[in-house]
N, C-alpha and C positions, 0 to 999 in steps of 0.2 A: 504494500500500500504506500499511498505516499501521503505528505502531512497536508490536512485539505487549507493550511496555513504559508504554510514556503514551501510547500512540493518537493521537498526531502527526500529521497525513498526513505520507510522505514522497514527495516530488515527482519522485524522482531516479529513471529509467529502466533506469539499470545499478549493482545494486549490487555491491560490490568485497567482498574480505575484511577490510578494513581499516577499513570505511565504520561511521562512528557518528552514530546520534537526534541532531541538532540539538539538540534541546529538552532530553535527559532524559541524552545520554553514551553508554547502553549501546549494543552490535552489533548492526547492523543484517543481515549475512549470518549469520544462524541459523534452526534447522530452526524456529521457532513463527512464522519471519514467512515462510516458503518457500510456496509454492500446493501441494508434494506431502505436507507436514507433514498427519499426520491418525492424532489419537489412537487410531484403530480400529484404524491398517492393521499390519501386521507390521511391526516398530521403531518404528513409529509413521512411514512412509515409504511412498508410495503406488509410490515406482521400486521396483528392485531394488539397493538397497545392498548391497556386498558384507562392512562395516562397520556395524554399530550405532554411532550419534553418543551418545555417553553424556551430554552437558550442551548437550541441547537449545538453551538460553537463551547459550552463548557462541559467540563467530564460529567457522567448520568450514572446511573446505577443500572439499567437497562440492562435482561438477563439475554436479550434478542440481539445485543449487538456481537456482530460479525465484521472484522477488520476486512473494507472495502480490498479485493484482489487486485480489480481492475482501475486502482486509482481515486482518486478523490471527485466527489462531483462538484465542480466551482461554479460559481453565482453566474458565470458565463455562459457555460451548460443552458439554462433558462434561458437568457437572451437566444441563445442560437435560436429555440426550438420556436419559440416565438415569431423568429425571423421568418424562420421556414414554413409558420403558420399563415404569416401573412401575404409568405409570397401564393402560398395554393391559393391565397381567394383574392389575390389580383386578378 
């Protein structure tokens, strides 16, 4: 994964609650670096939370979090998709 912060890799296979970016400091168990984090979904959580995490960006106690494989999703991500939405209805 990488850090959804400096885009780091981070090489660690289990991350903890407690666990912070080498490089940059910030938390590395939160929902922006998690594989089920997805701006789309209801809460923005592709499980079924029975809680809304309201500071995405700080460490949670989330028993569903899974260190994203494929990278961090960045606030860019969104724009793109947006983009592409509005190009279909040009």
């Amino acid at each position: 994964m990488t850090c959804a912060f400096c885009s780091k890799e981070i090489t660690e296979t289990k991350i903890h609650i407690r666990d912070e970016c080498p490089a940059c400091g910030r938390d590395l168990h939160i929902c922006l670096n998690c594989e089920f984090y997805d701006v789309n979904a209801y809460r923005q959580c592709r499980e079924t939370i029975r809680e809304p995490v309201q500071n995405k960006d700080k460490a949670n106690y989330c028993d569903f979090f899974r260190a994203s494989k494929s990278g961090s999703i960045q606030a860019g991500s969104e724009n793109e998709t947006m983009k592409k939405l509005s190009d279909l209805f040009k």
